[in-house]
Backbone bond lengths (Angstrom), bond angles and torsions (degrees), N, CA, C in turn:
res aa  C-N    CA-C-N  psi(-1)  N-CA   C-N-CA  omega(-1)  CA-C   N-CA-C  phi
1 X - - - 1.460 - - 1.526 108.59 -
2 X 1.255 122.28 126.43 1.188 132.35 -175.77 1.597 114.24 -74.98
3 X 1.123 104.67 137.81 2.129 113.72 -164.96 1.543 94.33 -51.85
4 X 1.586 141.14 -22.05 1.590 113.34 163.65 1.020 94.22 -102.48
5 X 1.352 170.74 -85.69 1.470 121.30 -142.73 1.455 113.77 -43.39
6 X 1.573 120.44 -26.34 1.646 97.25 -176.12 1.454 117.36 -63.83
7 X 1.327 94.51 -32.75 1.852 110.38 177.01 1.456 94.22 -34.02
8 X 1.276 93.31 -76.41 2.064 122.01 -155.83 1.507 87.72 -48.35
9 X 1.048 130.07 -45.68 1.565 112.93 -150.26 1.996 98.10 -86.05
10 X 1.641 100.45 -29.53 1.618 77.89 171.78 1.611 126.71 -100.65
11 X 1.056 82.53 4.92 2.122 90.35 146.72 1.306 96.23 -73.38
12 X 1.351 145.70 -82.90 1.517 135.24 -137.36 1.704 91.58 -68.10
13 X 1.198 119.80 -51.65 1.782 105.07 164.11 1.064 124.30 -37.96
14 X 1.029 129.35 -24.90 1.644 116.60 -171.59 1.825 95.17 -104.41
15 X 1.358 125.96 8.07 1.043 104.43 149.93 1.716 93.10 110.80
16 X 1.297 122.70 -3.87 1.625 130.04 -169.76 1.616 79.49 -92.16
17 X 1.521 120.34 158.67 1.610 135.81 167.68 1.372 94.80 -138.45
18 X 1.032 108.78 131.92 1.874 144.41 -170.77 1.722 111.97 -123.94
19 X 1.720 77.31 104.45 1.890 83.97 -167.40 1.879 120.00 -64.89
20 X 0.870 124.70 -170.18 1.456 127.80 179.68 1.689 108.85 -71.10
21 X 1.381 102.51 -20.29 1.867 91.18 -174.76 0.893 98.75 -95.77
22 X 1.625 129.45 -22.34 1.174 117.88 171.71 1.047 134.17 -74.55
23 X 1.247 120.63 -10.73 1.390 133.10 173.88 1.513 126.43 -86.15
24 X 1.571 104.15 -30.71 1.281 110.33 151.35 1.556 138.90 -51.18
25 X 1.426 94.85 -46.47 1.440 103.92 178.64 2.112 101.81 -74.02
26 X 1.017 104.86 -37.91 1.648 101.24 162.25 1.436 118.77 -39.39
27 X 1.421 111.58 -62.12 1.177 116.25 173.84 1.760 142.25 -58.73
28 X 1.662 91.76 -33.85 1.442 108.98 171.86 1.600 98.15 -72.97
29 X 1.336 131.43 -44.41 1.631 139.95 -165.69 1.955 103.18 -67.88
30 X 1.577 99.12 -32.64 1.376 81.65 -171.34 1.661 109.75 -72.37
31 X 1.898 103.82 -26.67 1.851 103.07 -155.66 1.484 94.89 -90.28
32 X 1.313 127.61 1.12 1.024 134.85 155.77 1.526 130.03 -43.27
33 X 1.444 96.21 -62.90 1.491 131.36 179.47 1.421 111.32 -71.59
34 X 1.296 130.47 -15.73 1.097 151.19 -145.10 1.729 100.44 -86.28
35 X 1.665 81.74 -46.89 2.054 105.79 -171.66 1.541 107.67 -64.79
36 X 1.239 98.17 -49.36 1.459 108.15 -160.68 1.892 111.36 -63.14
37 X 1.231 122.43 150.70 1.360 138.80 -177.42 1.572 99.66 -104.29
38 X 1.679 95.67 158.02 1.898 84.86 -154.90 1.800 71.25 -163.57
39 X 1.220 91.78 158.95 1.729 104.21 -163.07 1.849 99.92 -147.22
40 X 1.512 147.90 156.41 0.719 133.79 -104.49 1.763 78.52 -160.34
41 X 1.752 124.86 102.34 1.360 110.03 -171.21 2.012 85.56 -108.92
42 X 1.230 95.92 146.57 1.894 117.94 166.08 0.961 128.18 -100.87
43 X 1.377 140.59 144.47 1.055 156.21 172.57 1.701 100.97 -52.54
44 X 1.401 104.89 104.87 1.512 100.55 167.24 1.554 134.00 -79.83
45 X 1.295 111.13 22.18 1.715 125.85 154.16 1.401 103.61 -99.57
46 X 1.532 140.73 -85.49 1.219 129.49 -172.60 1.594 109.71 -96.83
47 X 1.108 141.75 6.97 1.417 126.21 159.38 1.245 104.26 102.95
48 X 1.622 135.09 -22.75 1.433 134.36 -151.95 1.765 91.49 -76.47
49 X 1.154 111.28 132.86 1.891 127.47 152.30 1.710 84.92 -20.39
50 X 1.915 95.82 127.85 0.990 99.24 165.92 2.178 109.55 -120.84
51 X 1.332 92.80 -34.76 1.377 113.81 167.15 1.557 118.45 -146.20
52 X 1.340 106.28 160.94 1.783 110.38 166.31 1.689 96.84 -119.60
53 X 1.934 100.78 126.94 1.127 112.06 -168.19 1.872 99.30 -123.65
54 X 1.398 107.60 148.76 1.697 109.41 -170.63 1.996 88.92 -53.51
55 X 1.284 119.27 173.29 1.470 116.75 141.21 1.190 152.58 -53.71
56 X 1.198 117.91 -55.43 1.379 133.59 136.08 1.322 126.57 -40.49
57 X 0.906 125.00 20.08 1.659 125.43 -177.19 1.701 99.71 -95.97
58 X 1.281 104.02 118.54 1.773 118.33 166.13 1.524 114.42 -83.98
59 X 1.446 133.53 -40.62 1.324 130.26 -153.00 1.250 119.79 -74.20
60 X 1.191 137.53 -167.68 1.226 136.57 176.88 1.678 107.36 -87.50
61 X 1.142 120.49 172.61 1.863 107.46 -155.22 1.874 71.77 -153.47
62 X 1.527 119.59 115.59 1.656 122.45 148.96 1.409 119.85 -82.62
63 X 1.211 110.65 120.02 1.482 127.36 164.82 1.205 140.80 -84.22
64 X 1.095 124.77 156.35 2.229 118.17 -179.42 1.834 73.40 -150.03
65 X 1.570 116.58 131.12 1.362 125.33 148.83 1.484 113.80 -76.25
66 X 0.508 134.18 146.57 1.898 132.67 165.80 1.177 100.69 -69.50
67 X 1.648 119.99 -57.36 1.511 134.75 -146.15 1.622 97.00 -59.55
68 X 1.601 91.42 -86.54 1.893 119.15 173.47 1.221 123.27 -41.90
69 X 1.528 125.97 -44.60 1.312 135.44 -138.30 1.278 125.97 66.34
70 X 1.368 131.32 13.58 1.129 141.65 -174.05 1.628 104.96 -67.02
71 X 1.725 115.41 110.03 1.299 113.93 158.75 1.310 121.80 -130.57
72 X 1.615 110.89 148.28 1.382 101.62 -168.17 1.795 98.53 157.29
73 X 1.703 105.52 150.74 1.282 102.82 -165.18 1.508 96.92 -64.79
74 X 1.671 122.12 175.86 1.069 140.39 130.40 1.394 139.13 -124.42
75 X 1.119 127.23 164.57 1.382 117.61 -159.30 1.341 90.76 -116.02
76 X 1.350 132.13 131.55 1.421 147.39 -174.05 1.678 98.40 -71.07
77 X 0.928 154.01 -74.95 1.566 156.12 126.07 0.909 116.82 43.38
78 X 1.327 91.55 -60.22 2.534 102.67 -174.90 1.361 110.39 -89.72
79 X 1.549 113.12 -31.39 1.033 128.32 -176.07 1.592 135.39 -100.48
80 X 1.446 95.30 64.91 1.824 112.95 -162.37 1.271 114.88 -151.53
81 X 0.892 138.64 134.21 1.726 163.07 176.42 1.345 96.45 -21.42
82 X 1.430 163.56 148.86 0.730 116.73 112.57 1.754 112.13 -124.48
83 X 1.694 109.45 168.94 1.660 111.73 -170.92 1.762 132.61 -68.77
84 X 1.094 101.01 118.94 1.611 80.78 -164.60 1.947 92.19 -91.79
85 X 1.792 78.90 147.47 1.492 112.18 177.93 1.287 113.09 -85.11
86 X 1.175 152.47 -174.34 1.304 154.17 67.40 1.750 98.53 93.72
87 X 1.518 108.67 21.88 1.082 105.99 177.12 1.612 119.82 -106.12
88 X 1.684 99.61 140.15 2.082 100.70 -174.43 1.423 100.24 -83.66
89 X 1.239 102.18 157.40 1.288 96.59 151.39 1.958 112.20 -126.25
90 X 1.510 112.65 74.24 0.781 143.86 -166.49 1.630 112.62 -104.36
């Protein structure tokens, strides 16, 4: 069972009913989401996953850590992996 039907099915457990358009648009939203590439921004005090953001995303991204309490925008830009080249470790 795929992680939204599990969603969907424990909404209808808890007693919520989710009509047919709505379920469509569930469905179109998930294979949607499906395409897209998504990259993994951290809390820059303790490191913990703070959000999963598409790649392409330019804007500013607001955060709440759970861990830290760390809140506050971040800028996807500054805040990304990046590959090291041509580097010794000499």
């Amino acid at each position: 069972m795929a992680d939204s039907e599990m969603n969907l099915a424990a909404g209808i457990q808890r007693g919520r009913s989710v009509s047919a358009d709505v379920r469509y648009k569930l469905e179109l939203s998930r294979r949607k989401a499906e395409k897209i590439r998504t990259r993994e921004m951290h809390c820059p005090v303790c490191g913990m996953r703070v959000q999963i953001i598409p790649v392409n995303q330019k804007e500013l991204v607001f955060v709440k850590c759970r861990k830290c309490k760390f809140t506050g925008p971040l800028d996807p830009a500054y805040f990304r992996r990046m590959k090291r080249r041509n580097h010794s470790y000499n």
